[in-house]
N, C-alpha and C positions, 0 to 999 in steps of 0.2 A: 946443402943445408940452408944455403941463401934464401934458393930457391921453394924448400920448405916453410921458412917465416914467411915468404913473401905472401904462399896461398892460404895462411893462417891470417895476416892482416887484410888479405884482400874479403876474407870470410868473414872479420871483426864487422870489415867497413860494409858488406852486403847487408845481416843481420840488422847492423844498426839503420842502414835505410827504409828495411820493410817496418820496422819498428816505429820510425819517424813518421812513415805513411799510414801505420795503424795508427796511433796516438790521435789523431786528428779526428779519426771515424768513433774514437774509443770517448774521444770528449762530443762528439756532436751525440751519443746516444746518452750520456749522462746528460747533457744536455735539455736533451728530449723529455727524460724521466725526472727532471726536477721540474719542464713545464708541464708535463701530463701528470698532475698528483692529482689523486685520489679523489672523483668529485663531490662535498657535502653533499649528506647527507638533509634533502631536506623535508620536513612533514608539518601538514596543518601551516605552511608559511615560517616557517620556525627551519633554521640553520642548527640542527642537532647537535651539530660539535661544537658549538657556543655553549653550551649545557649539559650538566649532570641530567641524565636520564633516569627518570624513573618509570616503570608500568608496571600498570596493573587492574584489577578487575574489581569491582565494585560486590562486596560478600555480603552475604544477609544481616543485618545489623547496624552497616556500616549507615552513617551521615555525613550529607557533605563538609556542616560543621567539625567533625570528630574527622573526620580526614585530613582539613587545614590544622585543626588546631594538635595533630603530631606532626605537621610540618613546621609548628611553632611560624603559624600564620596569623597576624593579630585579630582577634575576633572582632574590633570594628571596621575592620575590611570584608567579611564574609555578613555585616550586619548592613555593609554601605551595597552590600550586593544581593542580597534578597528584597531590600524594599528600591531600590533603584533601579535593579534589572532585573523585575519578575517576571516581565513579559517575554527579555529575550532566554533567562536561564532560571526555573525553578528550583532553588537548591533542593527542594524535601521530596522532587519527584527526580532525584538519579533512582536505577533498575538496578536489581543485582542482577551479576551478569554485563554488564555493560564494561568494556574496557575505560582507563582512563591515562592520560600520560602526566607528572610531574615535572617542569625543566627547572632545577635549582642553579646557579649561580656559580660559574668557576671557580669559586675563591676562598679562602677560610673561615668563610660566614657561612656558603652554602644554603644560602636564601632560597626559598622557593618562591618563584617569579612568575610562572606559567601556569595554569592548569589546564588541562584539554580533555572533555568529554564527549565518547562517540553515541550519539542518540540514536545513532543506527548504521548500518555497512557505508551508506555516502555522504551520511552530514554530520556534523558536530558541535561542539560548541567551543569555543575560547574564552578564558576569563586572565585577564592581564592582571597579577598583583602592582607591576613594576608601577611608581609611582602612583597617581590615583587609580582606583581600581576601574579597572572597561571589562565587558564584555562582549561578545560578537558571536555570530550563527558563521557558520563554514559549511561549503561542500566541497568534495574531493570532485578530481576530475574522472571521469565518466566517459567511456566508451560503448556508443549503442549498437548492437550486431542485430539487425532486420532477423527475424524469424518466421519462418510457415506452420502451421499445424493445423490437422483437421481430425476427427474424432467420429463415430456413427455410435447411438447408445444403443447395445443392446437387449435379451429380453432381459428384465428385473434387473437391469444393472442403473446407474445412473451417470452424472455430468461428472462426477469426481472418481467413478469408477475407469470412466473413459479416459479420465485425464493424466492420472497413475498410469495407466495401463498403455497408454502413448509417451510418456515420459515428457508430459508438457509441463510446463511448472507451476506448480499448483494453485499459485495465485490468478492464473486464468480462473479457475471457476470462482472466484469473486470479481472477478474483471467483468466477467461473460454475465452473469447474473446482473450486476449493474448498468450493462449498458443493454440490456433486453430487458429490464426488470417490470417497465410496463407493458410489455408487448407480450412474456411469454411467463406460461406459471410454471417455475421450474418444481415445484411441490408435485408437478403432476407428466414429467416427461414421459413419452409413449418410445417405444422400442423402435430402430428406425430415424427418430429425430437425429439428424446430423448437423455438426457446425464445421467452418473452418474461418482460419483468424493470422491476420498480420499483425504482430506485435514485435516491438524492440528489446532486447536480453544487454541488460546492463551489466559490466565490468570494471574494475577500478585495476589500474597498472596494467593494462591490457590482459589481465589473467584471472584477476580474484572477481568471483563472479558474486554480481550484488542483487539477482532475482529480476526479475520481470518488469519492466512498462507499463504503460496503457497500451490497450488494445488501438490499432491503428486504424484498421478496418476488419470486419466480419462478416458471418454469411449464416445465419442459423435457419436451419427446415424444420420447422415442429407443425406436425400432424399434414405432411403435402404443404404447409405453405411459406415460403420462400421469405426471408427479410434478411437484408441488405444491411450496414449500418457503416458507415465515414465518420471518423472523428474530424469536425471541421469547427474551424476558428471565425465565429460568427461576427465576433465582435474583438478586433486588435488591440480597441483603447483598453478594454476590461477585460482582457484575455481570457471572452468566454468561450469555451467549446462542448458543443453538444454532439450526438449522435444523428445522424438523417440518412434516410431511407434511399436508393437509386433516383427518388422522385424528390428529390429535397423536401422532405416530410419530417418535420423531426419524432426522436423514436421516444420521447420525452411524454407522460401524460402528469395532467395535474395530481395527479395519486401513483402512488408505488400501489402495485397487484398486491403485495402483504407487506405487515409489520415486523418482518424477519429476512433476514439472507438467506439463512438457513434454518429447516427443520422441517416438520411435516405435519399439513392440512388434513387435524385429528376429527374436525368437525363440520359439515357445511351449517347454511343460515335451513332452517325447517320447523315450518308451524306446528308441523304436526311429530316432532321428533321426543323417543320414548328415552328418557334421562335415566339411569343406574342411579344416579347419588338418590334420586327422590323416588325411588321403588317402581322403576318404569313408567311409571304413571305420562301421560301424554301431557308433554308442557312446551308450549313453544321457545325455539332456540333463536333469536334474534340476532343472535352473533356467529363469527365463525371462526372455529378454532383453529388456533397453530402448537402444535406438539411442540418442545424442545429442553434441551437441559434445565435446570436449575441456572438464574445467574444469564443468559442468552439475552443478547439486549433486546429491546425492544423499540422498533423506528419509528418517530412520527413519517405518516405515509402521505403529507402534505404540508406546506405552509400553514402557520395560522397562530392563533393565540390559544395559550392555556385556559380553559376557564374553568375546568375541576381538577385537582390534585389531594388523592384525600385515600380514607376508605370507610366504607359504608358496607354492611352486613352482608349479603353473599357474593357479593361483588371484590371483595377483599381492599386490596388497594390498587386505584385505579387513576386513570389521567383521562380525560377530557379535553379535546381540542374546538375550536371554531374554526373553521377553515374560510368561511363569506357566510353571505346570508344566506345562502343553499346546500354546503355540505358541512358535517360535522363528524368525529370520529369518537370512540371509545377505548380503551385498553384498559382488561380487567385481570385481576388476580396478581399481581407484581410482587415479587418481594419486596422492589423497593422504587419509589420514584427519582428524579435525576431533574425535574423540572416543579417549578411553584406558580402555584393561580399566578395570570397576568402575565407569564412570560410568552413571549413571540419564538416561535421554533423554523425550523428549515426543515425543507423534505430530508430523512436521510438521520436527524440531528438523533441522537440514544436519548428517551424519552424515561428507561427504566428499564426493567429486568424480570425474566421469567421468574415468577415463583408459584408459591401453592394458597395464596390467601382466600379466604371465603370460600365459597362450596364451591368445592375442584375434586377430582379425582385423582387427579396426575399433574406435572408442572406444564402448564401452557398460558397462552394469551388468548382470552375471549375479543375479539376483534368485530368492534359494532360500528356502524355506517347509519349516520343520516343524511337522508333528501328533505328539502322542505317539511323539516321538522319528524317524519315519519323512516322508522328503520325500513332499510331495503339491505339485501345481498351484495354487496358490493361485489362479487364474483358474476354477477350477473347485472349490470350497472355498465352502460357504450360509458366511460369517462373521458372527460375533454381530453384534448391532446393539448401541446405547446403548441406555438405559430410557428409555422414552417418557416423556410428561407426566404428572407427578403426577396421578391423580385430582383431588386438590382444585384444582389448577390449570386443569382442562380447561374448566369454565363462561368464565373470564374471556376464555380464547385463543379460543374457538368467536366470544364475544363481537369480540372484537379483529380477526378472521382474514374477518369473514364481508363486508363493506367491500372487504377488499381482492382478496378473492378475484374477488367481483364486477367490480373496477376491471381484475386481471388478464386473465376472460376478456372483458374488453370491447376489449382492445387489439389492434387487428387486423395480419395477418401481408402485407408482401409478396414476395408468390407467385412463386417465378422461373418461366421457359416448365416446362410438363407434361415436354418431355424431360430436363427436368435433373433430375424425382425419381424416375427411375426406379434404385430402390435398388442401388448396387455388391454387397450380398450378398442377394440373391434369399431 
């Protein structure tokens, strides 16, 4: 019986030493889990769990005023911030459709302190109520994934056809169109024309994909001839960068080919051309048309000054530019204009919009072109180019250009059937 208690106490005292030696491991993981909490949550610079959250999306209707003022946000703080910070936050231009976040205040006031508006997948805006009102621009951070693509257009197919149909993301064909824009008429691609293009595919949190870059470098073949194009940084202090050629040539001319991104070259310039609206009759066409929706903007295709903004009888309404003392433009039939005598435009700047005014058939832009005072074709017009690369700048770009050019023509095309390139213009 002794001998029985005895291997009962000797049992008590084992148990309780494994015990003693757990204990120790049992605290070092609590331990662990009271250092390792949960890490904030943080967005737009903002520590979330300091605040009541709100989100939500901006509905038809809505104003940014009538948004603060259910947040019981004083209206001279949203009156201190449209004329104070119109530059960096327009209150009257939030989108519906745009999300937006509220951060109210821990406490049982429940103040709303924050407001945060996304202008798009990577930027934002911040507007601090918290003592005097601030506002600021933001962007998330950004992951860029290098990408390949190349595309061959088929017969009656075009750029946007090709670009679906490779699953490239679709803002290439406004990428591609800009940075060939004086070089190539994409109103008029021939079957056969191929590109291929390095560009960067943007990311936010390494996952949520926020669309496409600029094009880094290019290769477009339209009708057998070959162009090249490098986005390079000409200028560091004014961080300009243009397009140039294998030859450091840049791909820039002082005129855009047309007054549109898109649509379609409904009429060329012809003396002797027979017009429908005026009963075929033979009346010369000085202008050249571009097809396109209703509403389709319309680009000034140079630098220069406004000096007609008006409308005048079968011209509808129309703008007028002065580009120097040698060249001048027109843009006729507009719905509406977007620019007033005397103002200075940029190439590229929405000048106004397709519509149907004055004697039209259809909605498009009559597109006129003066030389020394005298209408010419501008489709038919050698137009200046930009100045190529500095001299001294050319060793570094040859240096920079020689990689990728490599990379480009290593990128291979696929080929649709042999009958698909046989060219629409022979």
């Amino acid at each position: 019986m002794q001998r029985f208690w005895g291997l009962i106490a000797f049992a008590l005292i084992f148990l309780a030493s494994c015990k003693e030696e757990k204990d120790p491991q049992q605290s070092d993981e609590q331990q662990i889990e009271a250092i390792e909490e949960k890490a904030p949550e943080v967005a737009y610079g903002f520590e979330l769990d300091d605040f009541e959250v709100i989100r939500d999306t901006v509905r038809s209707g809505d104003s940014f005023g009538g948004l603060m003022l259910a947040q019981n946000i004083d209206y001279n703080k949203v009156e201190v911030l449209s004329k104070k910070f119109r530059d960096t936050f327009d209150i009257r231009r939030i989108r519906v459709g745009r999300p937006y976040m509220i951060l109210k205040s821990r406490d049982s006031v429940s103040r709303p302190e924050v407001f945060v508006y996304e202008n798009d997948l990577i930027n934002y805006t911040v507007v601090d109520f918290r003592d005097s009102v601030n506002a600021f621009k933001g962007r998330k951070p950004i992951k860029y994934v290098e990408r390949e693509a190349s595309g061959v257009i088929p017969q009656g197919g075009s750029l946007s056809d090709v670009v679906v149909k490779e699953g490239i993301d679709y803002l290439m064909v406004n990428e591609l169109s800009e940075v060939y824009a004086w070089t190539i008429d994409f109103f008029k691609l021939d079957a056969g024309d191929k590109f291929k293009i390095i560009y960067d595919e943007l990311y936010i949190n390494d996952s949520v994909d926020a669309g496409a870059g600029h094009i880094k470098a290019a290769y477009f073949e339209h009708r057998g001839q070959p162009i090249y194009a490098f986005a390079y940084e000409s200028d560091s202090l004014k961080n300009v960068v243009d397009y140039y050629d294998e030859e450091a040539n840049n791909l820039r001319r002082t005129f855009l080919r047309a007054p549109l991104k898109f649509g379609r070259l409904s009429s060329r310039y012809n003396l002797r051309r027979r017009i429908k609206y005026y009963g075929y009759r033979v009346r010369p066409h000085r202008g050249t048309d571009y097809a396109a929706p209703i509403g389709t903007p319309i680009l000034a295709t140079a630098d220069g000054v406004v000096t007609e903004s008006t409308r005048k009888g079968g011209n509808g309404k129309y703008v007028k530019i002065r580009h120097n003392s040698t060249y001048s433009t027109q843009y006729l039939h507009m719905k509406a204009q977007k620019v007033k005598r005397g103002e200075f435009v940029k190439q590229g700047d929405v000048i106004g919009w397709i519509g149907m005014t004055g004697n039209t058939g259809g909605p498009h832009v009559c597109y006129r072109f003066w030389k020394n005072g005298r209408q010419v074709d501008p489709l038919r017009e050698d137009l200046p180019a930009a100045e190529p690369l500095a001299e001294a700048l050319r060793p570094k770009f040859y240096e920079y250009i020689n990689p990728i050019k490599y990379q480009l023509d290593c990128i291979p095309y696929n080929e649709p059937a042999k009958e698909q390139l046989l060219t629409s213009n022979p």
